[in-house]
N, C-alpha and C positions, 0 to 999 in steps of 0.2 A: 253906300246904298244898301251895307247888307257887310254882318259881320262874321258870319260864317264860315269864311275862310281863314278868315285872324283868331276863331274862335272852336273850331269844332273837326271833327275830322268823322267824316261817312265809310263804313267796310262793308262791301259787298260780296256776297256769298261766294264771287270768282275773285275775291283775293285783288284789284281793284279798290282804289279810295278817293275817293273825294270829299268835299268839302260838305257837304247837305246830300240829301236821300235825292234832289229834285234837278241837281245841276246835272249836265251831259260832260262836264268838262272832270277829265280825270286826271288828279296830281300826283299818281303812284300806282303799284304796287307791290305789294307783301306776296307773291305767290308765280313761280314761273324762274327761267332767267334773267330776266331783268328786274326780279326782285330787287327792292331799297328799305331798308329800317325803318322803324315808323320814326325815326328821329332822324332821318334822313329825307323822308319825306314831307315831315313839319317843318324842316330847316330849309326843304328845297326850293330850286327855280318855279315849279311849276304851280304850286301853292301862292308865291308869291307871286309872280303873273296875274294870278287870280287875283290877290288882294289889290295890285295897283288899280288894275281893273273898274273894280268896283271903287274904291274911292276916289278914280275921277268919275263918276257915272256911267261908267260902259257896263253894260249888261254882256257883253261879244263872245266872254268865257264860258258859255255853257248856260249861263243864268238867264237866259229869254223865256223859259218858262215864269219868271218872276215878273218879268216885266210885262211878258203877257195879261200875265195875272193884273198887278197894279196900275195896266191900263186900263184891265174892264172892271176895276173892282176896287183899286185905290190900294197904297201899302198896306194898308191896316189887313187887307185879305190873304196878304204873299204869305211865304213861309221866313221872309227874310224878318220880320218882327218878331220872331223865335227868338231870335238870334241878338236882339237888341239886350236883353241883359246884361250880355258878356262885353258893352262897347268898353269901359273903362279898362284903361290899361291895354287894349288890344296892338298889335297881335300880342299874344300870352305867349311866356315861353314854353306852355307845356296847351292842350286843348284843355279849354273848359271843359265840353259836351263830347260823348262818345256817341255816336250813331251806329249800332253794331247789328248785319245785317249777314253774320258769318257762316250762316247753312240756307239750303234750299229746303231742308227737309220739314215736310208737310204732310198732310193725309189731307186735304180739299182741294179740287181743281175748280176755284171759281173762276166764273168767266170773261172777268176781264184781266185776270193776271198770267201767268205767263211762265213757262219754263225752268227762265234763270231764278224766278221766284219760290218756284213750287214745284219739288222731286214730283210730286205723285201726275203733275202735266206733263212735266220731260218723261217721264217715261211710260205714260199711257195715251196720252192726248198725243206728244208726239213723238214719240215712236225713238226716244235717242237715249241714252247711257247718263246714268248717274254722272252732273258735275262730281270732278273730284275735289276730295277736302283740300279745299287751300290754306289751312292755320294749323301751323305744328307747332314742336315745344320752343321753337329758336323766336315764335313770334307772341305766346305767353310770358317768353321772360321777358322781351319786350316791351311787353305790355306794363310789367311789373314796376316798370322808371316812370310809366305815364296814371296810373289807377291815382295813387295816395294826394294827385293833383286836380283832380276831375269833379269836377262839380256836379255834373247831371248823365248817366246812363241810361241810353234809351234801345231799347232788343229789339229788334222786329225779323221777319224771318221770310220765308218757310214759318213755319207755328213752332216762335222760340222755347214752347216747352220738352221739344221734342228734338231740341239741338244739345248735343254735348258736349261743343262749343261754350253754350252758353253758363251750362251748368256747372263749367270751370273755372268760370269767371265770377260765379256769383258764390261757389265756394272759396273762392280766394279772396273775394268781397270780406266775406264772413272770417277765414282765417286773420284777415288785415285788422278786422276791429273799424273797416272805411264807412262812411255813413254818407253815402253819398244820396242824392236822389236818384232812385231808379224808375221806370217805367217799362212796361213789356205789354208791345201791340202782338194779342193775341187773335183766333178765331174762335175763342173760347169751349173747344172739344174737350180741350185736357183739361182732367181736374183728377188728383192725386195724391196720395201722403205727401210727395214733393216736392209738388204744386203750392200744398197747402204751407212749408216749411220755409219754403223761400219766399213767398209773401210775408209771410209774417216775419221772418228773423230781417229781411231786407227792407221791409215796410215799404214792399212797390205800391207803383201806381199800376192798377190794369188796364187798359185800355182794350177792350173790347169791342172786334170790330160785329156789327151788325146792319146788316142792310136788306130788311124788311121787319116787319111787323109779322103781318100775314102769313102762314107758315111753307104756302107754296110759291109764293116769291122768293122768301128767303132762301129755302132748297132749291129753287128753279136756277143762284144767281153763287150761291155758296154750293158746290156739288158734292154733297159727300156729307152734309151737315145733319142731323137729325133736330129738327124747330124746338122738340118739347126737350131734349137734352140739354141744346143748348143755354135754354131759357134757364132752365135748373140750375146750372154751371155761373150763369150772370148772378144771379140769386145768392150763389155760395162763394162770388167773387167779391161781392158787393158787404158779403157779411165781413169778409179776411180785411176789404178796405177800411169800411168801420172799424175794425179793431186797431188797424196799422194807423190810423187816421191822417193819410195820406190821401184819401178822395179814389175817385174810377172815373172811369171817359166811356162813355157809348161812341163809337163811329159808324158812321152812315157814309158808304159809298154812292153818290148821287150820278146816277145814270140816265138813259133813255128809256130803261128796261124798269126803272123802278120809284121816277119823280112821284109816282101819286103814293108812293108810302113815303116820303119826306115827313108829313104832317102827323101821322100815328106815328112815327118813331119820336119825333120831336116830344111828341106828348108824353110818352113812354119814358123818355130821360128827362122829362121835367114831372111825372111822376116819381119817379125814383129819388127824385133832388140831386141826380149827378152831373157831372160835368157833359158836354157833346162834341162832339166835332161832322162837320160833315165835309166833304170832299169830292169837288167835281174831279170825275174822273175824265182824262183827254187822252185816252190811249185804251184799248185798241178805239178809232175815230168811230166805228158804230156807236160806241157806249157814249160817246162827248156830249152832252145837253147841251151845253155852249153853241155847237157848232151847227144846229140843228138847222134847216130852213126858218127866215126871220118869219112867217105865220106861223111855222109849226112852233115855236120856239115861242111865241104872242099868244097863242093858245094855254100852252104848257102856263105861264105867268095868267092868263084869263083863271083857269081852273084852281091856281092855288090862292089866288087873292080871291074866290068867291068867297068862301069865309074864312075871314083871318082869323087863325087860334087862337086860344087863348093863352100864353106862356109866361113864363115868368123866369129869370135867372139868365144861367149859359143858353136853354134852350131858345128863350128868349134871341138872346144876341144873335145865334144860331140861325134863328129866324129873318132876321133882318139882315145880316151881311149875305147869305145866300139869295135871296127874292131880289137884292138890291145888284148883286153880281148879276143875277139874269136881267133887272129893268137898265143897268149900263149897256150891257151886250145887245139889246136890242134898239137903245137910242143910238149907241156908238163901236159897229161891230167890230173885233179886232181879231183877226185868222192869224193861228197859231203855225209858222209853215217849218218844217222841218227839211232842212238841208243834209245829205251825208256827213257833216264835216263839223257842223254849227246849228244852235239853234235859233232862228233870229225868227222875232214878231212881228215882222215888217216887212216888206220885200221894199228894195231899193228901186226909184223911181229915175226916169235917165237924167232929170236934174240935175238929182244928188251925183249920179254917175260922170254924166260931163262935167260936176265940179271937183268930182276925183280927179278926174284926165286929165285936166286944166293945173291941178294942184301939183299931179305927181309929173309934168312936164315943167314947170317951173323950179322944180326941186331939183329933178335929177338930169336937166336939158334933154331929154330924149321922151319919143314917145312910148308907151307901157306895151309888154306884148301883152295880147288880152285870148286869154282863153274861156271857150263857151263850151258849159257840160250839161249834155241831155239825159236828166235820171242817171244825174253822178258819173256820164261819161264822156269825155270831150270829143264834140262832134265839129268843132270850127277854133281856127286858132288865125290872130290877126298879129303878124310877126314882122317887128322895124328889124331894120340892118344890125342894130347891139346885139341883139339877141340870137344872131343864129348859130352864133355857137351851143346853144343850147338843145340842137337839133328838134324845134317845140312842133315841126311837120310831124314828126313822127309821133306827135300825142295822140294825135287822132284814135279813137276806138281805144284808148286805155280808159282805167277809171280814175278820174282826178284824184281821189284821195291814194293811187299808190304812185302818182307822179315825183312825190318827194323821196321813194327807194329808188325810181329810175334814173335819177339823176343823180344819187349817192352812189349805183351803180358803175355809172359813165365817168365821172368826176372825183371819187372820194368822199371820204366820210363828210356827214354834215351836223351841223348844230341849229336847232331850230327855237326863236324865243319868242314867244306873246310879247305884243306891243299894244298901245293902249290909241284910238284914233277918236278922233272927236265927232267924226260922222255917223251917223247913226246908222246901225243895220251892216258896217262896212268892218268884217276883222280882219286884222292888219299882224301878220307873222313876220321876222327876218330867220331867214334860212342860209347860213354860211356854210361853203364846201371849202374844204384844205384841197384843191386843186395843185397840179404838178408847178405852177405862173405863179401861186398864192393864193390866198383866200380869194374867194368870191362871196361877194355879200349882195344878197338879194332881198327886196321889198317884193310881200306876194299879199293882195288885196283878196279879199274874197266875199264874193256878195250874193244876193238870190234877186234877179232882174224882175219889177215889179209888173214889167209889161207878156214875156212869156214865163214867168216862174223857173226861168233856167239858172245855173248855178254862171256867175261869172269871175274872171280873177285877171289881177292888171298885177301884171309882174314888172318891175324895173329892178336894175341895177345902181346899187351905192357910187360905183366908180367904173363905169365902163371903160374906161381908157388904158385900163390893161391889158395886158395883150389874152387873146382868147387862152383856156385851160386847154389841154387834149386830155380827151377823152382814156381813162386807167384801162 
């Protein structure tokens, strides 16, 4: 479904990696005690979890944002069609694609992003302490085994021109003689001797984000931007592109705050003759166009098909996979729901549920203890005779996602591994403790109930017929 995992590796400003910018499921990190190598982390369990994943069609690993997407807008909209060049040969022994997202640091608090993205929101909008740098010299040399393999680098930030992170990587670019494809999603403020030196010797791609036209949309939405600067700055990005002839990207962030300027930016990057992107955003949920009420949302589609522009090119295409994302969304809606744990596009219906019960009763002869959590915290638990050694009464009022330290607590250490299930919306983990009796091996189900939106999990046992653990 999506080669990503076999193909690429995502580094987030906290040290943190996954597979894509977009997945919730994380197979590492570089930064902390529980630091792993980055060839440690290509080579691991958790990366590959992911890839079984996906090639039996389970979205369960994190990837529901995709499947969200490709339900209300078909693959060709996902971000997992990126990732289609790299299928030959996959997994690769080294990544194609580098997604490097390794500082926060920024000077704009626009407003739908957030924190971990953007120094200048963490520490004015709200009120906390510079993240610390998570990439030292032990993880540049690291780096050094994976660069001379890599086919496509893409920087995004905080605004990458202002990471020194980054500009260590693109001088080692340079010392290497590597000719990779680059790319750097900017906010387009900086412009520099620098600026200008590593475009050109690196012959990026800019990608410049802009979401307005108008110049007090755009500052109402980008905080911190000056309209007539910026524009000057696309102007003198646009000339570096021509020379590098590599091409530039306009992007449009498509909100609630800003759908009526979709059509003058469109126009704007099909004057230019460059490439576009636009991007619904689904987070924070004010800003989600998608999600909008189905009239307010028939409206929004009323006012941009009153007159259809005139485009030609990317802006074109641009045109048409977004109008057609909202005219899906509105014959066929599909609610994005986030779980603590997971992100699934679907809540599971008690069908699908009692044909779990049914399924994990024939499997394992016993019935599942089944725990119910209220905004991530377990308020009811339905407990057979197997299970009480697991003392699951005392769940109550914890929060389900730190249930798996209280049982390594009680029990001994655990191992926990991604499984891949054929049900839809239903991810399926085994979590083994080295108990005092022997291992115990546990099936633990996890679902979001489509009738109250509560989080559910059907826990059974591999072999209950051993004798119970006691508690360390």
């Amino acid at each position: 479904m999506c080669f990503a995992p076999h193909s690429a590796l995502y580094l987030r400003p906290d040290g943190l990696v996954h597979a894509c910018c977009v997945t919730g499921f994380s197979v590492g990190t570089v930064h902390g005690p529980e630091r792993q190598s980055l060839r440690e982390i290509w080579d691991g369990a958790a990366l590959s979890a992911q890839r079984q994943a996906l090639e039996h069609g389970a979205f369960d690993l994190g990837c529901k944002e995709c499947e969200f997407v490709a339900e209300s807008g078909g693959r060709a909209a996902s971000l997992a069609v990126n990732f289609d060049r790299f299928a030959e040969g996959a997994p690769h022994r080294f990544p194609k694609l580098l997604d490097l997202a390794l500082s926060s640091r920024c000077n704009l608090q626009c407003v739908m992003c957030n924190g971990g993205l953007s120094s200048a929101i963490r520490t004015q909008r709200e009120g906390l302490p510079p993240l610390p740098d998570c990439y030292d010299d032990r993880f540049f040399e690291e780096l050094d085994e994976f660069l001379p393999h890599v086919e496509r680098l893409q920087f995004k930030g905080g605004e990458p021109f202002l990471a020194r992170e980054n500009r260590r990587i693109w001088d080692r670019l340079i010392d290497l003689g590597a000719a990779p494809e680059v790319t750097v999603t900017t906010n387009g403020t900086v412009m520099n001797d620098d600026v200008v030196r590593y475009v050109r010797e690196l012959r990026m791609h800019p990608n410049v984000s802009v979401d307005g036209v108008d110049p007090t949309t755009l500052e109402s939405i980008r905080l911190g931007v000056d309209a007539d600067r910026l524009w000057r700055n696309v102007d003198r990005f646009q000339e570096l592109a021509d020379e590098a002839g590599n091409g530039m990207t306009l992007s449009f962030c498509l909100m609630t705050v800003n759908w009526r300027e979709l059509v003058p930016f469109l126009q704007e990057a099909d004057r230019r003759a460059l490439n576009c992107n636009v991007i619904l955003v689904n987070q924070p949920q004010r800003y989600d166009l998608l999600q909008l009420p189905h009239d307010e949302l028939a409206r929004v589609e009323d006012v941009l098909l009153e007159r259809v522009p005139e485009l030609s090119g990317a802006a074109a295409v641009a045109w048409e996979e977004t109008t057609g994302r909202i005219r899906s969304q509105l014959d066929d809606p599909v609610e994005l729901v986030v779980s603590s744990f997971v992100l699934t596009s679907r809540p599971v219906d008690a069908a699908v549920q009692e044909r779990l019960r049914s399924l994990l009763l024939d499997a394992y002869g016993a019935d599942p203890l089944v725990l119910e959590a209220e905004a991530g915290v377990v308020c009811s638990v339905e407990e057979p005779e197997w299970s009480r050694w697991l003392g699951a009464d005392t769940f109550i009022g914890r929060a389900l996602d730190d249930l798996g330290d209280v049982l390594a607590d009680r029990f001994g250490p655990q191992t926990v591994r991604w499984l891949v299930t054929p049900l839809h919306g239903v991810v399926v983990l085994s979590s083994e403790f080295d108990a005092p009796h022997g291992r115990r091996d546990l099936r633990v189900h996890r679902l979001v109930d489509g009738a109250s939106g509560r989080q559910r999990v059907f826990v059974v046992e591999v072999d209950p017929g051993t004798p119970a653990p006691t508690p360390v």
